[in-house]
C-alpha positions in Angstrom: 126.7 75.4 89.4 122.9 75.8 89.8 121.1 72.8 90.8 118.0 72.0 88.1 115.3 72.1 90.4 116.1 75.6 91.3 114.7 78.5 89.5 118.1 80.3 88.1 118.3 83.1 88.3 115.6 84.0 90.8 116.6 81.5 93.8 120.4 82.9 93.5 120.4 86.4 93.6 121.6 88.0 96.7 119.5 91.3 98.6 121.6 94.2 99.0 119.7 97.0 100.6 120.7 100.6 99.4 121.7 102.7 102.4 122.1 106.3 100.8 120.3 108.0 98.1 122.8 107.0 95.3 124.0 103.7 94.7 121.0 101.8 93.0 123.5 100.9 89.8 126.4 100.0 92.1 124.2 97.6 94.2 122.4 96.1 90.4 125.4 95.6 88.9 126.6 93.7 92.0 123.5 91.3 92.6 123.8 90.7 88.8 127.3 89.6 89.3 126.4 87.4 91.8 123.9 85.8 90.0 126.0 85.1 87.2 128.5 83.2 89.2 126.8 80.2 89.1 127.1 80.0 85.7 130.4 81.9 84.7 133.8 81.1 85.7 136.2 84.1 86.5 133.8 86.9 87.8 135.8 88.9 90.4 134.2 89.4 93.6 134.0 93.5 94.0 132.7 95.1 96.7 130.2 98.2 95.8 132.1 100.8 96.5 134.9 99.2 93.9 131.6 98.8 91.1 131.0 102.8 92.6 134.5 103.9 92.0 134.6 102.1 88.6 131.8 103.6 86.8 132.0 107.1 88.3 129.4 107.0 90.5 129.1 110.1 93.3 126.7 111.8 95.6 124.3 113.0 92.9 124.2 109.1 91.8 125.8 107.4 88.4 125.7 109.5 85.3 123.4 107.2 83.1 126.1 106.9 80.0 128.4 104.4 78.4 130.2 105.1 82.2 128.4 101.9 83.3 130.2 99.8 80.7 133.4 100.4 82.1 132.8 97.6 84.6 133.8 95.3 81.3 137.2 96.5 82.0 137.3 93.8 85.2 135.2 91.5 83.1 138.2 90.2 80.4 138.7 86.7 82.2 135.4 85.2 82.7 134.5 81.9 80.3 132.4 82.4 79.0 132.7 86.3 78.1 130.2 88.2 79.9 129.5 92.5 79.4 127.3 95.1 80.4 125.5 96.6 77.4 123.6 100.0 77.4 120.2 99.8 75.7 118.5 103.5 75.0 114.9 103.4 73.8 115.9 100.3 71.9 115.0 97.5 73.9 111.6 96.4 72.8 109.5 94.5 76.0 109.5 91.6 73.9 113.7 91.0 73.8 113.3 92.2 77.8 111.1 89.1 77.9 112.9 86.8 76.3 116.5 87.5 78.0 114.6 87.3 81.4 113.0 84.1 80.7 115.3 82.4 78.2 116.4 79.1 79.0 118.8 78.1 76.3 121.6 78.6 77.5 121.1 81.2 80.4 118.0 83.0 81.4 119.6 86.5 82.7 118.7 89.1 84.9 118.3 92.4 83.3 119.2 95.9 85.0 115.9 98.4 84.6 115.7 102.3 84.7 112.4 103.2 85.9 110.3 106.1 88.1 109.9 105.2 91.0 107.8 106.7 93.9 110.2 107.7 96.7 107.9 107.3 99.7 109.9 109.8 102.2 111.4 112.8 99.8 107.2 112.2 98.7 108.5 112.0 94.6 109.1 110.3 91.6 113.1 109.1 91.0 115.1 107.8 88.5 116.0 104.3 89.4 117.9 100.9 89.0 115.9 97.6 89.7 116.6 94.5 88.6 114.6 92.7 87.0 114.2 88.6 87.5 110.9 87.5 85.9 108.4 89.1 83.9 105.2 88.1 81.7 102.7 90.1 80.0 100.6 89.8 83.0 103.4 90.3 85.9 107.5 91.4 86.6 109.1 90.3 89.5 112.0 92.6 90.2 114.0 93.2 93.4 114.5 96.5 94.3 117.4 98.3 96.3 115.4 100.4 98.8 111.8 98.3 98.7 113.2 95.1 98.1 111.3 92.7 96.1 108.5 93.8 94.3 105.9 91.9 92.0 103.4 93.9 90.1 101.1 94.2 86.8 103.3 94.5 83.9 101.3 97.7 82.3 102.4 99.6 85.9 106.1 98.6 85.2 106.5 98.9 81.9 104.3 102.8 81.8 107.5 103.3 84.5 110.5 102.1 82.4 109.0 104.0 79.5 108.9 107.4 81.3 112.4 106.7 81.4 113.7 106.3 78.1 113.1 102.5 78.3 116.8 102.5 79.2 118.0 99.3 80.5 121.3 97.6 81.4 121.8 94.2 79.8 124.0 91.2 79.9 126.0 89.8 76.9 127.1 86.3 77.1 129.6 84.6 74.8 129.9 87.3 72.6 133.0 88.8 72.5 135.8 87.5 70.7 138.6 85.0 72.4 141.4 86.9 73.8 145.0 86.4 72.6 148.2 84.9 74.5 149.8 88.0 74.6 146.8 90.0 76.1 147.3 87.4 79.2 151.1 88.3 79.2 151.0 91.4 79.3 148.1 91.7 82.6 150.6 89.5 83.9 153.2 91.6 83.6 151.5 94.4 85.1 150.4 92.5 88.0 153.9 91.9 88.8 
């Protein structure tokens, strides 16, 4: 469990550098994963290229559909319950705010679409950051291929919005308690 005097989630969350030109989600979903194990129980430990196969993500990158949800699928046991959610053009910067810096009961990560600048193909991308801290003033976020950025607000958020202000964010508690017979029958399977 995370020690008070650290700053959860920020001081937990592990750097995974991307190494080709498509795994951003992959990478996100994983260092959000991570994080969350200090405060869930039950998060299994995939690799990226599992989170890749999982939610269909090839060459050309991850289809950016309900395809990233299906990472919930390996999410049934954790306590307390913890999903992706899909947010399109919903997501106001105020909730982005408040799940980044809540602290009763978890303060989150939260998985950002923006344009970025790719400084070698010399263009603007569609990518996954993930985001850590953020004020009106300033976001911290780390980044797969920059690593961690911090940077004016109005520069981030003019980014996330030429994107559909589409974000990836988690749900905790909030689906209902499985049934007995659900456990039974992944044990059977398992066998």
């Amino acid at each position: 469990m995370a020690s008070e005097k650290k700053d959860f989630p920020y001081d937990y969350y592990s750097k995974i550098y991307q190494t080709d030109a498509y795994s951003c989600i992959p990478i996100c979903e994983k260092i959000v994963l991570d994080v969350m194990k200090y405060k869930i129980q039950g998060i299994p430990d995939l690799s990226i290229e599992e989170i890749s196969s999982i939610i269909g993500t090839e060459k050309d990158g991850t289809p950016q559909g309900y395809n990233v949800e299906r990472i919930n699928e390996h999410l049934k046991l954790t306590s307390p319950s913890l999903e992706f959610k899909l947010d399109f053009l919903i997501p106001k910067w105020e909730i982005i705010l408040n799940e980044v810096n809540e602290e009763n009961p978890f303060k989150k990560p939260v998985i950002m679409m923006i344009m970025q600048y790719d400084t070698h193909e010399l263009n603007w991308m569609r990518h996954a950051v993930v985001l850590f801290k953020a004020d009106n003033k300033w976001v911290t976020y780390f980044d797969p291929i920059y690593g961690e950025c911090s940077e004016p607000t109005s520069k981030f958020y003019n980014q996330w919005s030429h994107n559909d202000r589409l974000c990836i964010m988690l749900k905790i508690g909030q689906r209902v308690q499985r049934v007995l017979e659900e456990y039974s029958t992944e044990v059977k399977e398992e066998n």
